[in-house]
C-alpha positions in Angstrom: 0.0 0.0 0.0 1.6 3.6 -0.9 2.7 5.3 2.1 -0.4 7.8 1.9 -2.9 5.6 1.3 -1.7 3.6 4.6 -1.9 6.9 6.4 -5.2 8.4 5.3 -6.2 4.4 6.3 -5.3 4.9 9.8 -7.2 8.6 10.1 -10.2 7.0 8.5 -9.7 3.8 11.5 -9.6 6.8 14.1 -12.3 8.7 13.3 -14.7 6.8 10.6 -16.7 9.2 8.7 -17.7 12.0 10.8 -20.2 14.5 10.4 -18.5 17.6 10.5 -15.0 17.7 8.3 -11.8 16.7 10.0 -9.3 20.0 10.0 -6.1 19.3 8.7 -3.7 21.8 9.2 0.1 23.2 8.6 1.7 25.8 8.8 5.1 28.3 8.2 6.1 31.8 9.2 7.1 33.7 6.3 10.0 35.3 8.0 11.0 35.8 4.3 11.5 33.5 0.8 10.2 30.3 1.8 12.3 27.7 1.0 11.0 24.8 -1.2 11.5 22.5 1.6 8.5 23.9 3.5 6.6 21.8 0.5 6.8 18.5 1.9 4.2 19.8 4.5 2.1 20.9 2.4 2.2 18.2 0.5 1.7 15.3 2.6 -1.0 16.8 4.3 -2.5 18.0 0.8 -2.3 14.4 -0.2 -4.0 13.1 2.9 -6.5 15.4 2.4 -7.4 14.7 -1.6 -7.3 10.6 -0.4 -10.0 11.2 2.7 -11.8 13.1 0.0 -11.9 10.0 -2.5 -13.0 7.8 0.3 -15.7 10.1 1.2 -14.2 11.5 4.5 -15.4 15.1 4.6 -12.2 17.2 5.6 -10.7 21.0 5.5 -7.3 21.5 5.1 -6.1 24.9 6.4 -2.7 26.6 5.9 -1.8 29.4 8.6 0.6 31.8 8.0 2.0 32.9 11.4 2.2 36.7 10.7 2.9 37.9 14.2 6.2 35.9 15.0 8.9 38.1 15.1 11.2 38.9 12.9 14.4 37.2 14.3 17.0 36.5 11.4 18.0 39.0 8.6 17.5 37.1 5.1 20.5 38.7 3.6 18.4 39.4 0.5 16.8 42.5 2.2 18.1 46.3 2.2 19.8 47.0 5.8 17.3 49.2 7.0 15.2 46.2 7.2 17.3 46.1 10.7 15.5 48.5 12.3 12.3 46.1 12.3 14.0 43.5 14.0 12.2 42.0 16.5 8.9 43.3 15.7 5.7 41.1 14.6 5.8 40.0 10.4 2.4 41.7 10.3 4.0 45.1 11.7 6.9 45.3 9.1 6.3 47.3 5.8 6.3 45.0 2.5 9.7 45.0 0.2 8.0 46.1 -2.8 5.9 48.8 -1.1 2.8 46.7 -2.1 2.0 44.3 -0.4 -0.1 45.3 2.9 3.1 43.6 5.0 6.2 41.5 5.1 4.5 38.6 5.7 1.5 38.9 3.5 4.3 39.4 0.8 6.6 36.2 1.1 3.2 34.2 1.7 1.7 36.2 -1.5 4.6 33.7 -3.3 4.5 30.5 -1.3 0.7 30.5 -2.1 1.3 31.0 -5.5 3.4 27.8 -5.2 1.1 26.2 -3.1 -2.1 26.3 -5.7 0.4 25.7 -9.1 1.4 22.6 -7.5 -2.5 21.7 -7.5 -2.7 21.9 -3.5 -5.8 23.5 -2.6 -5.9 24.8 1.0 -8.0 27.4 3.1 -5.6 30.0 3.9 -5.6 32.2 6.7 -3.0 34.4 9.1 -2.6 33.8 12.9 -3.1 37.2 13.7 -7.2 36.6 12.6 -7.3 34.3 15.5 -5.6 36.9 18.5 -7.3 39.4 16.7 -10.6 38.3 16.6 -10.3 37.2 20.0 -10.6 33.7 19.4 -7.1 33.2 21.2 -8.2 35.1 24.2 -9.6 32.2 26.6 -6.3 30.1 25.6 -4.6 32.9 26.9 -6.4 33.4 29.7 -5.9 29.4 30.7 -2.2 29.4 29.9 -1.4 32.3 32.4 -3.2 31.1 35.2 -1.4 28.1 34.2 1.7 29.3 33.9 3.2 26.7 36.3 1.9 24.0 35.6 3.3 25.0 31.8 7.0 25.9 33.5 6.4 22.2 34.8 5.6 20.5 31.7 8.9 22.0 29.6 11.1 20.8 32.6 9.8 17.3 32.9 9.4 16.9 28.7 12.2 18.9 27.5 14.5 19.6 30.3 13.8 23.4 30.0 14.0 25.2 33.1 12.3 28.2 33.7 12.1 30.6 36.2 9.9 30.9 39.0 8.6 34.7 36.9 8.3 33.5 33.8 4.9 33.6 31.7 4.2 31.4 28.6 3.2 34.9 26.5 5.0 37.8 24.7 3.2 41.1 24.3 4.2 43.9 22.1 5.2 46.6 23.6 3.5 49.6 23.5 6.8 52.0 23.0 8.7 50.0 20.4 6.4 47.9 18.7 8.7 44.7 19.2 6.9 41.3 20.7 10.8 39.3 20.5 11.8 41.5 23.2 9.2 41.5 25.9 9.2 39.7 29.3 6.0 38.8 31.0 6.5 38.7 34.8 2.8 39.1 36.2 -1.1 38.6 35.5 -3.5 40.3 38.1 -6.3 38.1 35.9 -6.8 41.1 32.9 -3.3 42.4 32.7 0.0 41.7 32.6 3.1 43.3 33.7 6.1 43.4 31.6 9.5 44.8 30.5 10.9 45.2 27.2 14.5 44.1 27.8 17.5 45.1 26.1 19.2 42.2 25.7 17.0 39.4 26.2 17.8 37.8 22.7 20.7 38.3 20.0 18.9 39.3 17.1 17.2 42.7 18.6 17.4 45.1 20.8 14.7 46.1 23.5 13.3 49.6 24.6 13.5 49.2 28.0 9.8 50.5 28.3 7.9 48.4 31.6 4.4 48.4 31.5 1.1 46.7 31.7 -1.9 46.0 29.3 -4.2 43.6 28.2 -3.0 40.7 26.6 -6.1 39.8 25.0 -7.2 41.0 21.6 -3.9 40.9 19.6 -1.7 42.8 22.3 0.1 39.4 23.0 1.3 36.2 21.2 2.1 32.7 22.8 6.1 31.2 22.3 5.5 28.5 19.8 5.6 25.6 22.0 1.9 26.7 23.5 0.9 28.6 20.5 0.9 25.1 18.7 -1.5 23.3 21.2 -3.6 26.7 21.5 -4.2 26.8 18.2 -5.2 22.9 18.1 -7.7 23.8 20.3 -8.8 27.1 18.9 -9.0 25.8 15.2 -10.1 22.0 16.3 -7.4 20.4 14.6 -7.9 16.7 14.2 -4.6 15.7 11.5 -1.2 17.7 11.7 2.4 15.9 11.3 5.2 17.6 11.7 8.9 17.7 10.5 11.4 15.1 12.6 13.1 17.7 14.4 9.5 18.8 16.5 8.7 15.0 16.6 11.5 13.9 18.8 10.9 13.0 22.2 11.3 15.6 24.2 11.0 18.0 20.9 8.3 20.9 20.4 6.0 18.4 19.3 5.4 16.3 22.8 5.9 19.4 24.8 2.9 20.9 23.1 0.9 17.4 23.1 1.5 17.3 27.0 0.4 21.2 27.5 -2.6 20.5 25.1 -4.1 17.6 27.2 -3.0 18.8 30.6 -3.9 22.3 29.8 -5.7 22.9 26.8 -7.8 20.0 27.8 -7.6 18.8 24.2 -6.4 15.9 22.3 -3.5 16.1 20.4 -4.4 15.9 16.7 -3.2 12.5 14.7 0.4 12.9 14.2 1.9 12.2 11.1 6.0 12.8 11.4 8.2 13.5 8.0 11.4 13.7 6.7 13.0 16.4 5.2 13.0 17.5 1.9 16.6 19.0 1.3 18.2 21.3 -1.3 21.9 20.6 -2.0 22.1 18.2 1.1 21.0 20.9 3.2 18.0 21.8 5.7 17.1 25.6 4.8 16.1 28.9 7.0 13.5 31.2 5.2 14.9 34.2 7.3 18.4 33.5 6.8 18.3 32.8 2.7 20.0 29.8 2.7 19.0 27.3 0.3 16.5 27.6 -2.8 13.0 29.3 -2.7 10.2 27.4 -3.3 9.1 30.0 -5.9 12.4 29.3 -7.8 12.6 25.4 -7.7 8.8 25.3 -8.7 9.5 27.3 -11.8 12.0 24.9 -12.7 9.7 22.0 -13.5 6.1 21.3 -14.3 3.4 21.0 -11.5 3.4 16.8 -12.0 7.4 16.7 -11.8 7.6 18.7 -8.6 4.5 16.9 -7.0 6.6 13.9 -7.8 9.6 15.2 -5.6 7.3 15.8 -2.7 5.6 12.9 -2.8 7.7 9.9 -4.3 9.4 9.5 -1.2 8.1 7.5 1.8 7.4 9.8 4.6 10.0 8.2 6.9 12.5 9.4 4.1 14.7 12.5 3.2 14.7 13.5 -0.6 17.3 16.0 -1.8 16.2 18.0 -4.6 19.8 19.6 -6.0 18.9 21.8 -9.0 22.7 21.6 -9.8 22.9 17.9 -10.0 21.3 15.0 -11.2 17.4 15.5 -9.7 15.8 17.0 -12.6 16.6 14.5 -15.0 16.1 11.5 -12.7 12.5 12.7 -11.7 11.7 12.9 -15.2 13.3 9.4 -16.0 11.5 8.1 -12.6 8.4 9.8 -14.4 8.7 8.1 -17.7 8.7 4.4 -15.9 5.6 5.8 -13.6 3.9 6.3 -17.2 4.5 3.2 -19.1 3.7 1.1 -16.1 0.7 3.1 -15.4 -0.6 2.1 -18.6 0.0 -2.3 -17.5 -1.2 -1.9 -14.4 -3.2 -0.4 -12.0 -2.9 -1.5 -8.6 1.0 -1.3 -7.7 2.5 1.8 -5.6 4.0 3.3 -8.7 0.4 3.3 -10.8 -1.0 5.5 -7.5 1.8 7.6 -7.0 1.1 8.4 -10.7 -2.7 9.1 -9.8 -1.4 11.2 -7.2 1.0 13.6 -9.1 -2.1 13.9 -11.4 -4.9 15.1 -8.9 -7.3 16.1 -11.5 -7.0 14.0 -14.7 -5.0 11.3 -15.4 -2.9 11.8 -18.7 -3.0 9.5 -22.0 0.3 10.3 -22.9 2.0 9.2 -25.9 5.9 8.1 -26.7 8.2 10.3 -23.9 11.3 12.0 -25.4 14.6 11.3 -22.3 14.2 14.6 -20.6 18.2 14.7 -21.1 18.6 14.1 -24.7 15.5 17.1 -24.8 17.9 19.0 -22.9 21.0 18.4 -25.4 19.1 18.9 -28.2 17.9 22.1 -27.3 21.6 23.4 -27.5 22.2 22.5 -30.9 21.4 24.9 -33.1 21.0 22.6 -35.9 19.0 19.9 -34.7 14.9 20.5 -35.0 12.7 19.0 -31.7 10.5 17.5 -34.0 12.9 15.7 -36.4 14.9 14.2 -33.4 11.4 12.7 -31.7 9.0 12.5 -34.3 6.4 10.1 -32.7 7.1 12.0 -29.1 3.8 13.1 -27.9 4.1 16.6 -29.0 2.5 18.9 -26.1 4.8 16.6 -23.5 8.1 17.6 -26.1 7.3 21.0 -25.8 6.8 21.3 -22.2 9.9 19.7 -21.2 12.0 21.4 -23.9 10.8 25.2 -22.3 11.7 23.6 -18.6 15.1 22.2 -19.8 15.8 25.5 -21.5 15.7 27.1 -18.0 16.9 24.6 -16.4 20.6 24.5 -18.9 20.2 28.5 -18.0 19.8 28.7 -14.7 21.1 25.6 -12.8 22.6 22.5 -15.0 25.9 21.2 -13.8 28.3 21.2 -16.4 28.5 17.8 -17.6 24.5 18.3 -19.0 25.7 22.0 -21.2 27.1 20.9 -24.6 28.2 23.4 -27.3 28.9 21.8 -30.6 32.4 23.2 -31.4 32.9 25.0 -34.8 36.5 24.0 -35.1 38.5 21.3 -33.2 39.0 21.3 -30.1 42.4 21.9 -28.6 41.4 19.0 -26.2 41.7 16.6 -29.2 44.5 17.3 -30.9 46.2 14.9 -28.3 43.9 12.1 -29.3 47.1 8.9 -29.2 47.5 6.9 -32.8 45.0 3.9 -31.9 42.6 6.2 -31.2 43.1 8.0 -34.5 43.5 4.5 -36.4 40.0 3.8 -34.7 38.6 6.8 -35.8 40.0 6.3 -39.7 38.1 2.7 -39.1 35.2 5.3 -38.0 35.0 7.7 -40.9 35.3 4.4 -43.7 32.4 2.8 -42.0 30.2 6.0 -42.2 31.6 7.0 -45.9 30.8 3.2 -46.8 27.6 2.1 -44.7 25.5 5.8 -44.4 24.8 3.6 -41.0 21.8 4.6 -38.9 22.0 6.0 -35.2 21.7 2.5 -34.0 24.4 0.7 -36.0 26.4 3.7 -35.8 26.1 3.8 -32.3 27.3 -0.5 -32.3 30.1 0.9 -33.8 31.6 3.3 -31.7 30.7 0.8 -28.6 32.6 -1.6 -31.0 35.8 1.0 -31.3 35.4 1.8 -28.0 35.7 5.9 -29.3 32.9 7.9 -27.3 35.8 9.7 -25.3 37.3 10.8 -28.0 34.3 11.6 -30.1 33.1 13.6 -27.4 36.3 15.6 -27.5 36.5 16.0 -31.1 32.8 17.1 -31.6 32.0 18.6 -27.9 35.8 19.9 -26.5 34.6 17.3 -23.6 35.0 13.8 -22.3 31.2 13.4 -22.0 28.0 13.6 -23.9 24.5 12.2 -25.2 24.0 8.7 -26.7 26.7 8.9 -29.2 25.5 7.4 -32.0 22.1 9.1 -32.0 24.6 12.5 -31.9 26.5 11.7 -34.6 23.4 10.8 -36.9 21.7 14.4 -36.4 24.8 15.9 -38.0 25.7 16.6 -41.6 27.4 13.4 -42.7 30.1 15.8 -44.3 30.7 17.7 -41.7 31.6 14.6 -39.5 33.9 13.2 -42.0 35.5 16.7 -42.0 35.5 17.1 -37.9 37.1 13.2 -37.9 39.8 13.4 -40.6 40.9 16.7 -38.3 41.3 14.7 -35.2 43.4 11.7 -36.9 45.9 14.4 -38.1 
């Protein structure tokens, strides 16, 4: 059974087929670019939620952005007077472009627009609706008059220690603005007391203002460890997984699973935990700009192919999408085989992971050009799409020509960007003797045969040539399918290019 399919199973076991729609939820804190790993969240809970569909399990899947965190790294991408706003709530902090209505409703302007083109289809909604609105305030009430049982909870589960002052809440203060800096050290039951200390983190400095307000109505914010279970409760959240690094023991998630039933009352929703999806090998940081935006590695490849990243993976493991490497064309080969089995069978892993990259309509595709020899042939000016993959299905040749276009310009390593040399390479005019006696053997079988790409292609395996035909032609020890190459070209211009190199 596909690894989804298993886990939508064991929702459906939990709760059968209730009246009201199961919430599913995630959720990120556009703190700037969001980084394309932030996708396999959205994804697996996106597929969960399109597979209780088909079964007939009503559900809503909701995405928060978390617009009143604080800003608390600099992406480096920004203009250094972006500094100033450090520490204050994402909601609070003008917009980049001037546009936007904040900072965070502008980096989560282009997640969504990720989000939908990969054909995920949640409710979308900020945090600051819920503190706003008020729907936070009795969550806030019950956390500070439960503030040690809370301070007991992260010492037993976590190992945190906090002192005997300490309150589970941040406000903003009413001088600076900021929400990072502020201490809560008091609740007289509809205020709080608190400081707004200079140095009670790294990445911002406080006013110094001490005061007291309300916390209810948007003046306050929870730390994320009881925000999470508050917000279970507040939105009625029945599925959420998380990354592994909140779903250790002792991590964020079983602190706020613990908080949520001995404070909140609540049941934690199903868990689902995930690997990571990695760029380069790397775990990314939105506010720091490390890594790849999801914006730029979805414009990279079509809706299906990136789907396929996300989801092709068993949740238990890590995927590492490297733009720079080898992915692209191995999802698109690992695509190809989904295909032609999909069209033998129905009722393997790989046939549904092929329903599920398509969540509207299955394709009828026809014949599949290699995404890489698309991509070499792209580079050659005198080679015609069309000629090279005449019985290609012609809207799927198209498609993957314009994504490896801007793939070769943007990303490709070297090995995959080829540039048919006008005149020999200097690389091989060092070709030894039996290489050029091979290649005379070469240029009489071509003159004498006019052999197709496939016998031409024997031959060179039978010569054992390609490295130096990839010199002579390419000015580089690797290529495409040789023979297929050599075939495209004007026959006299390879007898010209090989009668240089045996010189």
């Amino acid at each position: 059974m596909f690894w989804a399919d298993r886990i939508a199973s064991e929702i459906e076991e939990k709760f059968g087929k209730p009246k009201e729609p199961l919430v599913i939820r995630d959720e990120k804190t556009p703190s700037g670019r969001v980084h394309i790993g932030s996708m396999r969240g959205v994804a697996i809970h996106g597929a969960l939620s399109e597979i209780l569909s088909e079964r007939g399990v009503k559900n809503s899947f909701f995405y928060e952005f978390n617009d009143i965190d604080p800003m608390d790294g600099f992406p480096e991408y920004l203009p250094e007077s972006f500094r100033a706003y450090m520490g204050m709530p994402l909601m609070r902090i003008p917009s980049p472009d001037g546009k936007a209505k904040n900072f965070a409703e502008y980096f989560a302007n282009e997640f969504k627009e990720v989000i939908i083109a990969a054909g995920f289809k949640p409710e979308f909604y900020n945090v600051s609706e819920l503190y706003l609105s008020g729907k936070m305030d009795e969550s806030i009430r019950v956390a500070l008059t439960h503030a040690a049982e809370i301070r007991r909870i992260y010492k037993e589960v976590s190992g945190s220690i906090k002192p005997d002052d300490w309150y589970p809440l941040s406000v903003i203060c009413e001088n600076c603005g900021k929400v990072g800096t502020t201490k809560v050290f008091a609740f007289d039951g509809e205020k709080v007391s608190y400081r707004c200390e200079e140095r009670m983190v790294k990445w911002a400095e406080g006013c110094g203002h001490e005061g007291s307000i309300s916390p209810f109505g948007g003046n306050a914010k929870f730390p994320f460890k009881v925000e999470w279970p508050a917000k279970w409760k507040v939105m009625e959240v029945k599925v959420e997984g998380a990354g592994k690094d909140h779903s250790t023991k002792g991590g964020a998630r079983d602190v706020a699973a613990h908080i949520a039933k001995e404070v909140f009352n609540y049941e934690p929703p199903f868990d689902a935990p995930y690997e990571f999806l990695l760029v380069g090998g790397r775990k990314m940081s939105s506010s720091k700009g490390r890594g790849s935006s999801a914006a730029e590695i979805a414009a990279l490849v079509p809706a299906k192919i990136l789907r396929l990243a996300l989801l092709g993976k068993d949740i238990n493991q890590q995927f590492n999408f490297d733009p720079e490497g080898d992915t692209i064309p191995v999802l698109y080969d690992l695509y190809d085989k989904l295909a032609e089995g999909y069209k033998t069978t129905k009722d393997d892993d790989y046939a549904r992971l092929f329903e599920l990259i398509h969540p509207e309509t299955v394709p009828e595709l026809g014949q599949l050009p290699r995404f890489s020899q698309v991509a070499f042939v792209v580079q050659m000016p005198h080679m015609n799409l069309d000629q090279e993959f005449p019985h290609a299905d012609k809207a799927e040749l198209n498609e993957r020509a314009k994504y490896a276009k801007r793939w070769l310009s943007e990303y490709a390593p070297e090995k995959y960007v080829f540039k048919l040399q006008e005149a020999l390479p200097d690389s091989a005019r060092q070709i030894d003797d039996e290489q050029k006696r091979a290649l005379a053997t070469l240029a009489d079988f071509i003159e004498r045969e006019h052999p197709d790409a496939e016998a031409l292609h024997a031959k060179l395996h039978e010569l054992k040539v390609f490295k130096t035909i990839y010199l002579a032609f390419l000015g580089k020890e690797s290529g495409p399918k040789a023979g297929w190459f050599l075939s495209s070209l004007d026959k006299a211009f390879v007898l010209k290019r090989l009668r240089e190199a045996m010189r």
